[in-house]
C-alpha positions as CSV (number, residue, x, y, z in Angstrom):
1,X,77.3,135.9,170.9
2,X,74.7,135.4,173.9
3,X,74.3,132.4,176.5
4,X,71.2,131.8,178.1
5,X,71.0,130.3,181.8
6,X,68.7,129.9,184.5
7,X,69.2,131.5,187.5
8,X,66.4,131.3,190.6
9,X,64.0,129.9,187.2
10,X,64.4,133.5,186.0
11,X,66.2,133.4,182.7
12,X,68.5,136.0,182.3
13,X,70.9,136.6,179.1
14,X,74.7,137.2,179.4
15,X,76.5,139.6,176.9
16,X,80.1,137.5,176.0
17,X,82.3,139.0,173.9
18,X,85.1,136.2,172.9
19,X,87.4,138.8,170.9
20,X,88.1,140.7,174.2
21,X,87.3,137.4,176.4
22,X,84.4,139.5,178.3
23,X,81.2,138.6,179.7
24,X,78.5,140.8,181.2
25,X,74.9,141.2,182.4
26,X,73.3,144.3,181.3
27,X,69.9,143.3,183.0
28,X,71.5,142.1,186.3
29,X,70.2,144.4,190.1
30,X,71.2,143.7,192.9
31,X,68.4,142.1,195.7
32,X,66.9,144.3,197.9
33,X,67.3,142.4,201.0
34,X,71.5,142.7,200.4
35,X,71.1,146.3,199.6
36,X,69.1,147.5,202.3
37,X,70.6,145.9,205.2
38,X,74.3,147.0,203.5
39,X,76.1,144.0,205.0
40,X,79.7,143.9,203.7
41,X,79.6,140.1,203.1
42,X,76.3,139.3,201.5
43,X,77.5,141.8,198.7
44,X,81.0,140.0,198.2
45,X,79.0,136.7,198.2
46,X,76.8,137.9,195.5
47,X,78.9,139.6,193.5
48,X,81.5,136.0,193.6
49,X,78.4,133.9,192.3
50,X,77.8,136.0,189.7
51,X,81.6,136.5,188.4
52,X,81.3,132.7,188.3
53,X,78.7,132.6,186.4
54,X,80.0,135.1,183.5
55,X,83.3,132.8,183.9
56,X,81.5,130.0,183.3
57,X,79.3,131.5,180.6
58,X,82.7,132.8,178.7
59,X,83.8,128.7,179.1
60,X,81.0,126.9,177.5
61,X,81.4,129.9,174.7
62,X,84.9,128.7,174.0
63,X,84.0,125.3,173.8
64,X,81.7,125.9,171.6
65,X,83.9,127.1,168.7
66,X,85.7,125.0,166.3
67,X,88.6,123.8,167.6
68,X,92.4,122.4,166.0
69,X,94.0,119.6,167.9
70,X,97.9,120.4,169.0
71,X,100.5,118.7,171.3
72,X,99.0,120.7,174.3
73,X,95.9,120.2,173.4
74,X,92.5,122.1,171.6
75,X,93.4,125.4,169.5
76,X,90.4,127.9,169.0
77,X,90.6,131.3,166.9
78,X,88.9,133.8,168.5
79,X,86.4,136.1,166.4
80,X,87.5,139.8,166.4
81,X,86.2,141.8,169.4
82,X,82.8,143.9,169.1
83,X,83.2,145.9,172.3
84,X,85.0,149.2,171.9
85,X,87.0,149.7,175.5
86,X,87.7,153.1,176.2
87,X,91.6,154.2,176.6
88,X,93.3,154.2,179.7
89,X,95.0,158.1,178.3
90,X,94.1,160.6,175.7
91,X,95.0,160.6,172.1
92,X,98.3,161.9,171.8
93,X,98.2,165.4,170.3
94,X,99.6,166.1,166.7
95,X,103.1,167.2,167.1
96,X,103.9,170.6,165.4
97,X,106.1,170.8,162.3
98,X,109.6,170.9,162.2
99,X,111.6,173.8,161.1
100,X,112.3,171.3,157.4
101,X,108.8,170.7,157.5
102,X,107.5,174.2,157.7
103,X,110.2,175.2,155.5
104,X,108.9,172.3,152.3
105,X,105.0,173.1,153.0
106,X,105.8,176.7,152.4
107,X,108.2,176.4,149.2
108,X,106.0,173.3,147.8
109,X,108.8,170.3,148.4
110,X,107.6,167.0,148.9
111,X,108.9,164.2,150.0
112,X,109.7,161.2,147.8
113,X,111.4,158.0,148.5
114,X,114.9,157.4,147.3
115,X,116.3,154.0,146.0
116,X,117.5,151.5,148.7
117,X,120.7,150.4,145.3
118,X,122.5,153.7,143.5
119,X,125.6,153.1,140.6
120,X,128.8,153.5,142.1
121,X,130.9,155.7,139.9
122,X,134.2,154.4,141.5
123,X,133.5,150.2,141.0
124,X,131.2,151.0,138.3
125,X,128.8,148.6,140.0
126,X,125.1,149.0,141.9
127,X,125.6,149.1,145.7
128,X,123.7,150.1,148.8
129,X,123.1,153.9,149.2
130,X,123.3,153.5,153.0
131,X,125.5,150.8,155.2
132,X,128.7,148.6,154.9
133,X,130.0,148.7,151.6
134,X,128.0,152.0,150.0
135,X,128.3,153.1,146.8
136,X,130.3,156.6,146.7
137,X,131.3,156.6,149.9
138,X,133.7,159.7,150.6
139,X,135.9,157.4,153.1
140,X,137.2,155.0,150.9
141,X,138.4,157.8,147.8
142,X,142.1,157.7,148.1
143,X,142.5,161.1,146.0
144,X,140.6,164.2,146.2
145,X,141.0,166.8,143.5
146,X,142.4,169.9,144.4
147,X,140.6,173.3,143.9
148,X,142.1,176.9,143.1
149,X,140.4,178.5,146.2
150,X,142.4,175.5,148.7
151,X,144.2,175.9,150.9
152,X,147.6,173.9,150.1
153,X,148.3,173.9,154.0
154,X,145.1,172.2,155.0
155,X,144.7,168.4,155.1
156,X,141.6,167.5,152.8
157,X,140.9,164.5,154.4
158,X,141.1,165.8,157.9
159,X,138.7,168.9,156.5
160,X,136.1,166.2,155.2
161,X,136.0,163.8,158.9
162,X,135.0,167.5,160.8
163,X,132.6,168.6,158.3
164,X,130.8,165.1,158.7
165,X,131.3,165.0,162.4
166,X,129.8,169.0,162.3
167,X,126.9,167.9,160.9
168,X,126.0,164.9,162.6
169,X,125.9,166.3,165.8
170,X,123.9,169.5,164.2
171,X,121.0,166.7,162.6
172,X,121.5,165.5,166.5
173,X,120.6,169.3,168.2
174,X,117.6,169.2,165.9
175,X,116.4,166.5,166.4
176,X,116.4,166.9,170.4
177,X,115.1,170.3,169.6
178,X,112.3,169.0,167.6
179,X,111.2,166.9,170.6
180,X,111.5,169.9,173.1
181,X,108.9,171.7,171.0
182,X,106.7,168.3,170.9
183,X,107.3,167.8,174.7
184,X,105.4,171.5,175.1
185,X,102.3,170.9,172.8
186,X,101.6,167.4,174.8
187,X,102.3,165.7,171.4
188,X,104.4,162.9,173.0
189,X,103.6,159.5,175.2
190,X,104.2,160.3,178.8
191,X,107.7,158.4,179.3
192,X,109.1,160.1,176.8
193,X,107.6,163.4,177.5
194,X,109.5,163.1,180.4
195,X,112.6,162.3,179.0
196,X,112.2,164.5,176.2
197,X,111.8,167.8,179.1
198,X,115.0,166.9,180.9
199,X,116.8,167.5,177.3
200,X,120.1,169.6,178.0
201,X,119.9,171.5,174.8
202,X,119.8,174.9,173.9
203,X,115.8,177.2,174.7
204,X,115.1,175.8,178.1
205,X,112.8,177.5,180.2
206,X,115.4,178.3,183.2
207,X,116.5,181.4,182.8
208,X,120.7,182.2,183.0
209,X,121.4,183.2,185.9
210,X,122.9,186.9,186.1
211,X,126.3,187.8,187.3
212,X,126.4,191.2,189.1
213,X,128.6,193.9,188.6
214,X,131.0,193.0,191.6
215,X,131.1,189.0,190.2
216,X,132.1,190.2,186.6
217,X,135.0,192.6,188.1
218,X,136.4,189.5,190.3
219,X,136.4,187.2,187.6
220,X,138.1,190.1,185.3
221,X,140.9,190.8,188.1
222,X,141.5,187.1,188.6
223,X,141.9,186.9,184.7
224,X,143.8,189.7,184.5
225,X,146.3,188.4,187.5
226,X,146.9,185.4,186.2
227,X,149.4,186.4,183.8
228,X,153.2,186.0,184.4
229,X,153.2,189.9,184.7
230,X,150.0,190.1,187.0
231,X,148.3,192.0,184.8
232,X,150.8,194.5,184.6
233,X,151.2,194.4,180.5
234,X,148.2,193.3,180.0
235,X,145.9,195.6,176.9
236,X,143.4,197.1,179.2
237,X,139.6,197.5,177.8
238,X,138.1,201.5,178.0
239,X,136.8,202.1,181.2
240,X,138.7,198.8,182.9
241,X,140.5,199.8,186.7
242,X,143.4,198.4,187.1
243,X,143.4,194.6,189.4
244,X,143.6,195.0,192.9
245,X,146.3,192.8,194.4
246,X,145.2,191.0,197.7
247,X,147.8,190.0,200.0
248,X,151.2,190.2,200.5
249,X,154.3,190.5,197.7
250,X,156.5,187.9,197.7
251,X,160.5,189.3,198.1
252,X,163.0,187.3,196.5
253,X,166.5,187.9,196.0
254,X,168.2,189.6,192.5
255,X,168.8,187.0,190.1
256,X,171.5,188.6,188.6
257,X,175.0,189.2,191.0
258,X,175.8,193.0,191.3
259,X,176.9,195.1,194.4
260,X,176.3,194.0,197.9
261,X,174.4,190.4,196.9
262,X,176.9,188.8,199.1
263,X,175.8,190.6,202.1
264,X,172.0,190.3,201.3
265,X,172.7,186.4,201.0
266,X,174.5,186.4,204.8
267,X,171.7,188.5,205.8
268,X,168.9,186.3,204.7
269,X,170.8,182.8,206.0
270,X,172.0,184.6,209.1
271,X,168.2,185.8,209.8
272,X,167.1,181.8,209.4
273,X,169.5,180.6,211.1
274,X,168.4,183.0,214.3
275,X,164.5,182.2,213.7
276,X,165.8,178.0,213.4
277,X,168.3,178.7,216.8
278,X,165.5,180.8,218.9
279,X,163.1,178.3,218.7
280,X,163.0,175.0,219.9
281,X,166.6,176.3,221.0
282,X,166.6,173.1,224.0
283,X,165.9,170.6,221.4
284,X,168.2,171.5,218.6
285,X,171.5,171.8,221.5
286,X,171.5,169.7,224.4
287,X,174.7,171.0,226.4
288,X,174.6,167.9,228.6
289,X,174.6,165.6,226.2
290,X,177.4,167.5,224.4
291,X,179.6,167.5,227.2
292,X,179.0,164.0,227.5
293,X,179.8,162.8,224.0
294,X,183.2,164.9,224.4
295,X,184.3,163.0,227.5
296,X,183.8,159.6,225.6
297,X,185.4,160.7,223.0
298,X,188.5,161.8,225.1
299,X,188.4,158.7,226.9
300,X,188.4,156.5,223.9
301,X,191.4,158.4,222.5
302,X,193.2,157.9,225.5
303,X,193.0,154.4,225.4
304,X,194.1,154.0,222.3
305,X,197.0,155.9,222.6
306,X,198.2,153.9,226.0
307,X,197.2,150.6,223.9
308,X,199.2,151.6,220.8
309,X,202.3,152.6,223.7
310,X,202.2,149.7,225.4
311,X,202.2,147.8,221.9
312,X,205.1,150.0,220.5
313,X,207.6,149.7,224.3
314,X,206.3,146.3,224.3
315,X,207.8,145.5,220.4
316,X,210.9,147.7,221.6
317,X,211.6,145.1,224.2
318,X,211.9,141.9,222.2
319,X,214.0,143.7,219.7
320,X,216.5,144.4,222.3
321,X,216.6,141.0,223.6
322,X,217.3,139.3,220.4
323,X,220.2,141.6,219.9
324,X,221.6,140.9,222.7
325,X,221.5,137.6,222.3
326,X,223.1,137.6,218.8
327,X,226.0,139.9,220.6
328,X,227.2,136.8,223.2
329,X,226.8,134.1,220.7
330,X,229.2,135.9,218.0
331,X,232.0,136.9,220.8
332,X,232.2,133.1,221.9
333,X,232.9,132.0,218.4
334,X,236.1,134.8,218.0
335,X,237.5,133.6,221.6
336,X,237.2,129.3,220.7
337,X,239.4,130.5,217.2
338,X,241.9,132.6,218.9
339,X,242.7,129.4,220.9
């Protein structure tokens, strides 16, 4: 579809393309006078009146087409583009063939699609081959039959949940595999080339790193001392020195009782009891305070023993008195009867 418009009463003939909602002039220079003199501006101006002008050309292009009425107003259908825009990236290369798919070209195998419903020996009805509710599905079998070559100690349902978890994370390995070996041909989009590089499967390019011959003998003596024994009853390998022990043993006392374990016992306290006593020795007895606490303490017991004398000659006292007492009044009474 072509406009025509006037411009300076030259008539010049823009290229719109409604599919891809593009306009263009194939015929259109710049002037001289802008290009020789190279001034910034005069080029912006033009090239603003000339965008306006394939803007407006694309307008009176959409108007022109039939047109649907709608709430927010006129609906067009635009015709299918005619200019072919190049891509922004390459064509994505083909990826290579899977191990499956190398292995099916060569023996012949093709694929063929199975049936979305398959009978379902159990209900004896049609159900889903894939999903909630499949037909024969292997979790929902409440008895499995027995074989001769069984083993009567193994739980068969327990066997049949690690088989399936086995080989859903093998189809998983594969699978990242396969996009490894697409990531190196270039047969992937960019973002998930990416992602599909930084894979921590098995075939990377990074090379192990290699222990030398000191790292593998640490790591053997450390395994080989960490046994209750040290390493001591360990079965050695042909060729294998026996661990070097760094450091110091530890000493500890017999754990059975034989001769002379009394006296290694006063030993060992009497020798803490010296290291505990010569250090810090002014902290741990203070003979001032000692001496102090002991003349308190004699004090106090003096007084109470003069308060519990006192108490007791005090007690005496007022026995005494009453007894006397009782002693007059009795010998009055005998003398007023003799009379």
């Amino acid at each position: 579809m072509a406009t025509e418009m006037e411009t300076g009463g030259n008539q010049s003939q823009f290229e719109v393309d409604l599919g891809n909602l593009m306009a263009f002039d194939s015929h259109h220079t710049f002037s001289s006078s802008s290009s020789s003199s190279g001034s910034r501006a005069e080029l912006v101006k033009e090239c603003l009146n000339k965008g306006t002008e394939l803007v407006q050309a694309i307008a009176d292009s959409l108007f022109s087409l039939p047109s649907t009425e709608d709430i927010d107003g006129p609906l067009v259908k635009l015709p299918p583009p005619t200019t072919k825009l190049p891509r922004q990236k390459h064509l994505p290369k083909p990826a290579p063939p899977t191990k499956w798919e190398a292995f099916a070209q060569k023996r012949g195998i093709q694929k063929r699609k199975k049936d979305k419903i398959v009978y379902d020996e159990q209900s004896g009805t049609w159900k889903r081959r894939f999903g909630y509710d499949r037909a024969n599905d292997e979790d929902a079998i409440p008895i499995i039959e027995a074989k001769p070559t069984d083993d009567p100690t193994e739980d068969p349902f327990a066997k049949r949940r690690e088989d399936k978890k086995n080989r859903v994370q093998k189809n998983e390995k594969n699978r990242l595999q396969n996009l490894k070996e697409a990531a190196k041909f270039g047969a992937l989009p960019s973002h998930v080339q990416l992602a599909a590089r930084a894979l921590p499967i098995t075939g990377t390019q990074a090379a192990p790193k290699k222990f030398t011959k000191d790292e593998l003998g640490n790591v053997a003596g450390m395994a080989a001392t960490s046994t209750a024994s040290g390493g001591k009853f360990d079965r050695k390998l042909a060729g294998e020195k026996p661990a070097q022990h760094k450091g110091k043993y530890r000493k500890f006392l017999p754990v059975v009782e034989g001769t002379g374990i009394g006296s290694l016992e006063k030993e060992q306290t009497e020798k803490v009891l010296n290291k505990i006593m010569s250090k810090n020795s002014h902290d741990i007895l203070n003979v001032s305070k000692a001496v102090t606490m002991t003349n308190v303490k004699r004090e106090k017991k003096r007084k109470n023993d003069k308060r519990s004398t006192s108490a007791t000659d005090s007690k005496l006292k007022t026995q005494k008195k009453s007894f006397k007492k009782g002693d007059v009044k009795k010998g009055g009474n005998k003398a007023k009867g003799k009379k």
